[in-house]
N, C-alpha and C positions, 0 to 999 in steps of 0.2 A: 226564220229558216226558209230556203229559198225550196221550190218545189222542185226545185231540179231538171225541168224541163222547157226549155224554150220552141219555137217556130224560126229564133234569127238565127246566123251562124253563129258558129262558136266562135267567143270573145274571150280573151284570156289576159286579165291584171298584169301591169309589167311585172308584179312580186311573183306574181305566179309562173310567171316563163324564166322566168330566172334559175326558182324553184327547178324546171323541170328540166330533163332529158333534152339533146340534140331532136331526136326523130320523135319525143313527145308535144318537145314546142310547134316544131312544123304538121300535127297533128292542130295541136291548138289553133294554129296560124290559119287554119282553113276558109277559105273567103265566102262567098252565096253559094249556097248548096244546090240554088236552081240550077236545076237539067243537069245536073253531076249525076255522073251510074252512080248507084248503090251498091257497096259491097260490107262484106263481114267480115270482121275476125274476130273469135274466139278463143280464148288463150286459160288452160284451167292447169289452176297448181294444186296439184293433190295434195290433201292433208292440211294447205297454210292457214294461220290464223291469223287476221288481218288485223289485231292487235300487238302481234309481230313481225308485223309487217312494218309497222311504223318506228318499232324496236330495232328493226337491220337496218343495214347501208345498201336502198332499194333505191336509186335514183331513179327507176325509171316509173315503177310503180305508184312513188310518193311524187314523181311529177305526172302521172294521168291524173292522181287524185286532183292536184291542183286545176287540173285541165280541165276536168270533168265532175263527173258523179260519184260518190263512194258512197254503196247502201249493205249497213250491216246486216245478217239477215241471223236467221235460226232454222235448223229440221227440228223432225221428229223425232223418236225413238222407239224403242216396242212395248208394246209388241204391233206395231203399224211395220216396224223394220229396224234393225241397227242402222248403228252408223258410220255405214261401212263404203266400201267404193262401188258396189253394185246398185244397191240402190242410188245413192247420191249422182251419181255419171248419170243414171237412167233417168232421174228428175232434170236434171239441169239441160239433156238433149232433146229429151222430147217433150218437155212442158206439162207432164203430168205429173199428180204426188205417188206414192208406190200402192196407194190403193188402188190403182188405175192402170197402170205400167207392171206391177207385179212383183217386179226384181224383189227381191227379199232379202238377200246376200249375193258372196262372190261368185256363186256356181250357177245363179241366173235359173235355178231349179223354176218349172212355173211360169217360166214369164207371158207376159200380154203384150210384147215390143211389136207385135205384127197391128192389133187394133192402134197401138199409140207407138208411132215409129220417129223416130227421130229426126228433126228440124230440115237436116239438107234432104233426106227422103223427102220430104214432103214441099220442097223446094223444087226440087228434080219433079214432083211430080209436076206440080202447078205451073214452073216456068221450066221445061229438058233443057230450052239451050243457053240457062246459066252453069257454068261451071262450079262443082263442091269438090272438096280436097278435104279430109282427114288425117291426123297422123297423130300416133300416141305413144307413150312407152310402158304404159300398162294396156296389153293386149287384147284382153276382153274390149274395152271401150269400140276398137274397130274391127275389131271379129264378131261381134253378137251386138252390139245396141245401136252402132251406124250399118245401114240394110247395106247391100248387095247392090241397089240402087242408086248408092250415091256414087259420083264420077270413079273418083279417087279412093282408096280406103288402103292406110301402110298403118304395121304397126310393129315399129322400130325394135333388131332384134337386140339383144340382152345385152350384148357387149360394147352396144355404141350409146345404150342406153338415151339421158336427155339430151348429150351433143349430138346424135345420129336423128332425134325427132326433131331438133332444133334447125341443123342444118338442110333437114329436106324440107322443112315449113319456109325458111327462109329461102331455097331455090323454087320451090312452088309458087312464092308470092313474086317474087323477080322475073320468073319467064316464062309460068305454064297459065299467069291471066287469069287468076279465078275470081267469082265472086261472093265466096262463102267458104272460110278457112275453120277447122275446127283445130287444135294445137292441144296434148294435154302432156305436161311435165311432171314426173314424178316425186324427184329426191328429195323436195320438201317433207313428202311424207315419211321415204324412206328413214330421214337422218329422223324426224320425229318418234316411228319407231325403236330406232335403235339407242336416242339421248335422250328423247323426251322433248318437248316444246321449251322448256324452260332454259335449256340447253345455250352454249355458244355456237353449238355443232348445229342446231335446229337454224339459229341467223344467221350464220354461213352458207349454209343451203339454200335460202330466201335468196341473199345474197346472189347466189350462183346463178337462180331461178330469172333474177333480177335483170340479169346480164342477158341472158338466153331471150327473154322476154322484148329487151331493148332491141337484140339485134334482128328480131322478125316484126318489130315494127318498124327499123331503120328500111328492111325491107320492103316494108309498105310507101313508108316515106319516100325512098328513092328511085318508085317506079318514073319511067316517062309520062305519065300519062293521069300521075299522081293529083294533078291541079284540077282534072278534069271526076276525081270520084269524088265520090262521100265514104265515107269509111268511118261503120259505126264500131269500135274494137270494145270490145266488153273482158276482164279477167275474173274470172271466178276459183271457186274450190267448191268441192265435193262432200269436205268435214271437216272437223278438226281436230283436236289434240289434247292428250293430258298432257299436262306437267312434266310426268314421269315418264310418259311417252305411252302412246295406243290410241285407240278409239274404236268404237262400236257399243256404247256406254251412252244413256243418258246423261251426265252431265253437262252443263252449261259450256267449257269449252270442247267438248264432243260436237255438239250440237252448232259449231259454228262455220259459218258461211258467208260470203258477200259476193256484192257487186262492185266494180270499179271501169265504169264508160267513160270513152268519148269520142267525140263526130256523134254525128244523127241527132243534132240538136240539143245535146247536154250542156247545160251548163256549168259555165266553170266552178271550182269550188263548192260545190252543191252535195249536199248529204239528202239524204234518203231513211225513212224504216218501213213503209209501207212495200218495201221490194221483197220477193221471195223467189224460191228456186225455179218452179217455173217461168219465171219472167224472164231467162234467158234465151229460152227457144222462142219464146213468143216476140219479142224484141226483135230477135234476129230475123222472123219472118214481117217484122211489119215493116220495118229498115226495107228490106227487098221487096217491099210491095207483094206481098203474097197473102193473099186476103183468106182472114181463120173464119175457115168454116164452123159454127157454134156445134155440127154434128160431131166435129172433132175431141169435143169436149174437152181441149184444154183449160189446165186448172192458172196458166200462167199470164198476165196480161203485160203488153209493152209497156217499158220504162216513157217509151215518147208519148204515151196518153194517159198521166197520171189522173184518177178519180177516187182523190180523200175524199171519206166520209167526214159526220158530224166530230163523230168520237175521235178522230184524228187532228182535230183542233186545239184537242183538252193537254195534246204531250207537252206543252211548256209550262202546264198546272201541276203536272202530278207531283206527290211530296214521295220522301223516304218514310220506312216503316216506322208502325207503332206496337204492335205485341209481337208481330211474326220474329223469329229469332233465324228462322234459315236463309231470312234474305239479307245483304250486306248494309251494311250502315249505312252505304253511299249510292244504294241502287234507288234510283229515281221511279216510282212505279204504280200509283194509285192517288185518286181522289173519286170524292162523292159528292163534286158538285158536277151537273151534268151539262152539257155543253148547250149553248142557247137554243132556245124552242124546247126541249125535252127536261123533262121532269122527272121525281121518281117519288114514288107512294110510299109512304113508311109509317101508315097510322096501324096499322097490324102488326107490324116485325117486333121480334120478341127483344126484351133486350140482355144487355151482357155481351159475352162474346167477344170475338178477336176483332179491332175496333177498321181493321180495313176491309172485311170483309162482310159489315154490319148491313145486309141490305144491298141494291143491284150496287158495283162497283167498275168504276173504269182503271184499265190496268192494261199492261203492255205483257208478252210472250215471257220476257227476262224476269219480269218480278214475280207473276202469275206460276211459273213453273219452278220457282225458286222457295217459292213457300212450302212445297212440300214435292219431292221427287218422286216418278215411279208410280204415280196414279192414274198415267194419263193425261197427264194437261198437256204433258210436252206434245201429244196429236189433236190438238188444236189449230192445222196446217192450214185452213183456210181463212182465217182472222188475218189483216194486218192491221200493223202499227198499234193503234189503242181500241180496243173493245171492252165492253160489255161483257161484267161477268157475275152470276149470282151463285156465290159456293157454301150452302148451307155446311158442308164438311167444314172446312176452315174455321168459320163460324162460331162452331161450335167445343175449336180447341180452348176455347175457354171456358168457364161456368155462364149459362144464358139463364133465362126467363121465359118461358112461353115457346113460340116456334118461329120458324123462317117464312114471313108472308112478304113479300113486295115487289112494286110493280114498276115496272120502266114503262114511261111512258112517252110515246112520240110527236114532232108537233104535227098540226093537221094540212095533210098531203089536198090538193085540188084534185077534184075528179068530178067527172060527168056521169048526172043521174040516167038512169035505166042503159047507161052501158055497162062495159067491164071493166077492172081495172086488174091489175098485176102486184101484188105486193111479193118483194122478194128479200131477203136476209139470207147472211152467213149464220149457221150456228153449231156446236155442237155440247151435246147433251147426254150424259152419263147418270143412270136411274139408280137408286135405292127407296123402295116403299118407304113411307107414303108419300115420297117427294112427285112434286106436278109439275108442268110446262103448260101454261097456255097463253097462246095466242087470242087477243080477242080487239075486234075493230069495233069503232065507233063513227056513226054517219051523223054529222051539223051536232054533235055535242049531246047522242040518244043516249039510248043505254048499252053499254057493249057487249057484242056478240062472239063468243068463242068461234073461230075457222080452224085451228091447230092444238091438239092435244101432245102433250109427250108425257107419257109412261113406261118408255121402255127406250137403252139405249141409242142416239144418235149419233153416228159417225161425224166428225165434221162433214158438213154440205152447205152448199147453197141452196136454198127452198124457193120455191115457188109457189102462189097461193092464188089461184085465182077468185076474185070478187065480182061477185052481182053488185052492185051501186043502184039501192034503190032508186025509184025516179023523184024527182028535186033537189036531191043531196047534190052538193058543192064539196062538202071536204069529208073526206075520211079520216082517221087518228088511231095508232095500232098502242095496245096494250101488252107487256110481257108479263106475267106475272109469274113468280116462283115462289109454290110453299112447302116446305117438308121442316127438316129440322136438320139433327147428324146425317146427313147424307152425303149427297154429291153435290150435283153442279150443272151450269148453264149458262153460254157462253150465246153472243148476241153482237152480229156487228154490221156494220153495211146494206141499213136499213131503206128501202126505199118504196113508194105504190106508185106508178106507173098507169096513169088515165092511157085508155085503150082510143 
């Protein structure tokens, strides 16, 4: 599986331009990106599910795929927020998840868009004299979550609907010069409402989407000046869909989302799982050279500087289930062997129990929250791709033996005696007595020392832990250990220390 990110230009297989669109291929066709302006565009179809995406007659879409990046992703649910267009718009614009941004639903009750403001704001701030352009046909988007700030802000009225946002994104990119376009189409979601996803009415509307989407990139394409940008265009959605039609539901196609790039160094053909919602604000600012400030606290990191972990090694290992019954036959999602250098301790753990969750367990967001809905797993937001997860609950839907003891263990990190070092993880942590979280380090193979307790719930976070390194130690090695029994859970990924 390719990482999806290159430094050369984009190079695109004759199969693959064949595959694609007019105004996608000459996208593909892009020669040295050296000294090309950078620009954006953004293009978000409300509601699509990119598993029906591949179901329509989308030529333009399924030829960026060919061109570029396609990363499937997953939100949350609540109570972190439905899965609605308030919040979903608010993550994907300005790079935070809704614990952060606020949005909660449509009416924006609450929000926190002034500390976390959205991508061309924050463009406009760092560089005034690039040009931003917005246009949507769901109106909230450019009335409340793109500021006041940004150049341009239209939000197309009722009756011109997608041809009236389509046609002024496409005059905007033709003669008003910008370098950061945001585009948002609606009728995907509409006809999803009103047929359902499953629909022929739902792939027709793709379809339509498909077409509106082709002709704001031909736009792009056919500028004068064309040969001379880089042009990173990313297509996203906000949510997805049942079946029957709706959304704002934890379910699995509720909860769905992607990315679909290219220009800015994507490569062709290239899949993705380690992408999430905020990585589209974030992208879009590192494309423009707009250096993120860590004060900013975005949760989203650019597609063009991918950083897998360990556990993101292991996705061509994982198998399908063995006791779980709510996950599909064919959903690929768990193993317990752990990826090289790491280990895991299981001379304590009780036995019995559901056999994929016997002990720490690596696993992906789809199989993980498919085991059991409505617990909370589905805000797990900061994990990607494969993590680390120890879920006494699950555990113990079977008949067990004893209790939930064991330990993930890490291999051992270099660092320098009598300075400091940084150990940092993703994790998040949901409590029921007696269940424990601890964190515990080990210096040149001592004895380990607890630095982190958890006893009471954690939101997903990234942690931070700073270490003293006594003087002579050379390597450090972090311990997770989880005991309780029926309880919850413990989620663990993106492990790194950090010599100071």
């Amino acid at each position: 599986m390719s990482s999806g990110i290159t430094r050369r230009s984009l190079l695109v297989s004759t199969a693959a331009l064949a595959a694609s669109a007019g105004p996608v291929a000459a996208v593909a066709r892009a020669a040295s990106r050296a000294a090309k302006t950078p620009k954006v565009l953004v293009i978000g179809l409300d509601g699509t599910l990119l598993g029906r995406v591949k179901d329509a007659a989308a030529p333009t879409l399924k030829g960026l795929m060919a061109a570029g990046l396609t990363a499937p992703s997953s939100i949350y649910a609540n109570p972190l927020a439905p899965t609605s267009s308030g919040p979903g718009w608010s993550t994907l614009i300005t790079g935070v998840w809704p614990d952060k941004h606020k949005v909660v639903n449509n009416e924006f009750t609450g929000h926190n868009l002034a500390q976390y403001p959205d991508f061309l704001t924050r463009v406009e701030r760092a560089k005034p004299d690039l040009k931003t352009y917005a246009v949507s046909s769901w109106a909230p988007i450019t009335d409340i979550i793109f500021s006041a700030e940004v150049d341009q802000r239209v939000s197309t009225p009722g009756a011109e609907y997608d041809t009236g946002t389509t046609s002024r994104a496409v005059e905007q990119v033709k003669s008003g010069d910008p370098d950061a376009v945001f585009v948002q189409l609606d009728n995907v979601d509409h006809a999803g409402h009103t047929y359902g996803a499953a629909s022929q009415q739902y792939l027709d509307a793709i379809h339509g989407v498909d077409a509106q989407a082709g002709q704001i990139i031909a736009a792009v394409t056919s500028r004068a000046t064309y040969g001379n940008e880089d042009w990173l265009i990313m297509i996203t959605a906000d949510h997805g869909h049942t079946d029957a039609g709706g959304h704002g539901g934890s379910s699995w196609p509720e909860r769905q989302t992607f990315m679909i790039a290219t220009g800015g160094g994507v490569s062709a053909g290239s899949v993705r799982y380690d992408v999430r919602m905020p990585d589209v604000a974030a992208s879009a600012l590192a494309h423009l050279g707009v250096p993120v400030d860590p004060a900013w606290g975005l949760d989203g990191r650019p597609v063009q500087q991918p950083s897998p972990d360990a556990f993101d090694a292991l996705r061509g290992k994982l198998q399908k289930r063995v006791d779980e019954t709510g996950i599909g036959a064919d959903v690929i999602g768990f193993t317990h062997t752990p990826p090289s250098g790491w280990s895991v301790e299981n001379a304590k753990m009780g036995t019995g129990g559901v056999t994929e969750w016997r002990g720490w367990s690596f696993t992906t967001d789809e199989f993980w929250t498919k085991a059991e809905r409505d617990q909370q797993r589905e805000n797990n937001i900061r994990a990607r791709n494969v993590f680390a997860v120890a879920d006494g609950d699950e555990w113990s839907d079977k008949p067990v033996s004893g209790t939930f003891d064991s330990t993930l263990i890490s291999p051992a990190y270099e660092v320098r005696g009598g300075a400091r070092a940084t150990l940092t993880y993703t994790t998040y942590y949901r409590q029921e007595a007696p269940q424990k979280g601890e964190v515990l380090v080990s210096y040149d193979g001592g004895a380990p020392v607890a630095v982190k307790t958890y006893t009471a719930d954690t939101p997903s976070v990234v942690e931070t832990v700073r270490l003293d390194v006594p003087a002579g130690v050379r390597k450090a090695q972090v311990r997770f250990r989880y005991t309780g029994g029926n309880n919850w859970y413990w989620v663990i990924d993106g492990v790194k220390i950090t010599a100071s």
